[in-house]
Every structure is written in C-alpha cells, then in structure tokens.
ZAMARGU-4260 file (C-alpha; in steps of 0.2 Angstrom, whole numbers, plus 5000, padded with zeros to 4 digits):
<rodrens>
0) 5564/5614/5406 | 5547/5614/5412 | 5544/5621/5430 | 5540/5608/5446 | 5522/5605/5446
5) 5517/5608/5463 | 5512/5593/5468 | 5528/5585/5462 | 5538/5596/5474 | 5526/5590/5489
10) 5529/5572/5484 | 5549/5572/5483 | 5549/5584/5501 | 5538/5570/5508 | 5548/5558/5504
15) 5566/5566/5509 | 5559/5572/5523 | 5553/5554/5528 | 5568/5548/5523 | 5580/5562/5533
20) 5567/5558/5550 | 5572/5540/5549 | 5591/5542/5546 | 5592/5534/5528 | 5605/5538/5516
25) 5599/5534/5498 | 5613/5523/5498 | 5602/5514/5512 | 5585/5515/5504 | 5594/5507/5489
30) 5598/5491/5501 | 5582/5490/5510 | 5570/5492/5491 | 5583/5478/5487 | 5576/5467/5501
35) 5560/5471/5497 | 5560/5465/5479 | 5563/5483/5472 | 5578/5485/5463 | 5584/5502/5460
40) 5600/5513/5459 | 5606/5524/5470 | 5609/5539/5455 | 5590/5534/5448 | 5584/5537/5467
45) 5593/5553/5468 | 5586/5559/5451 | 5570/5554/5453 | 5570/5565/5471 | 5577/5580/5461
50) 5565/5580/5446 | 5551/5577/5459 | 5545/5562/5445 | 5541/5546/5449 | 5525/5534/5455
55) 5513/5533/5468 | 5518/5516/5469 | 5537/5521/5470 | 5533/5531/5484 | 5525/5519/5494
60) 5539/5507/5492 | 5551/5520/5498 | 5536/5523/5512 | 5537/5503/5517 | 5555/5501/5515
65) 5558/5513/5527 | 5546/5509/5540 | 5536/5522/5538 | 5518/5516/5543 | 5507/5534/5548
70) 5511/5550/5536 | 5505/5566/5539 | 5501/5580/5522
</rodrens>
C-alpha cells in the first residue's frame, strides 16, 4: 500500500481535529451530514479519515455540518 501523501494526512488531521474541537463523534457527524442532505455511514466516515482520501467537497460538508465557519492551516 502506497504511503500518505502529505497532503492527504494534513486534510484528514484538519478534519479530526475540527471534529475533536467541536465534541463530534462520527456517529454525530453522521446525523448532522444527514440533516444537511449528505448521506453517509458512520464506517465510510471513519475509512475515509484513516486512508486520508476523500474530496474537497466532502470536507467542506463535514466543515459546515459541524459549524465550523473560520479554519486556520
């Protein structure tokens, strides 16, 4: 298996850290993409964050499900 692009890893950190500052569980995130219109499962969520592969797009979902409005790289 190919080795974490670096990038990939910065993307999936954001996002747990984000999700970790704001006290949601994937389990969570699951409900609130839900009641935005995104539907996802709580394994996919957790795969995509270990293999560090999914959108922009998904990322910003997660982002604005969560209430995150500023984000600091």
């Amino acid at each position: 298996m190919p080795e974490k692009d670096h990038y990939e890893a910065k993307a999936a950190n954001l996002l747990k850290a984000e999700l970790k500052r704001a006290g949601v569980t994937y389990k969570e995130l699951v409900e609130k993409l839900d009641a935005i219109g995104v539907h996802e499962k709580e394994v996919n969520i957790r795969n995509k964050l270990a293999r560090g592969k999914f959108s922009a797009s998904f990322l910003i979902y997660c982002l604005e499900a969560i209430g995150v409005s500023d984000l600091r790289l």
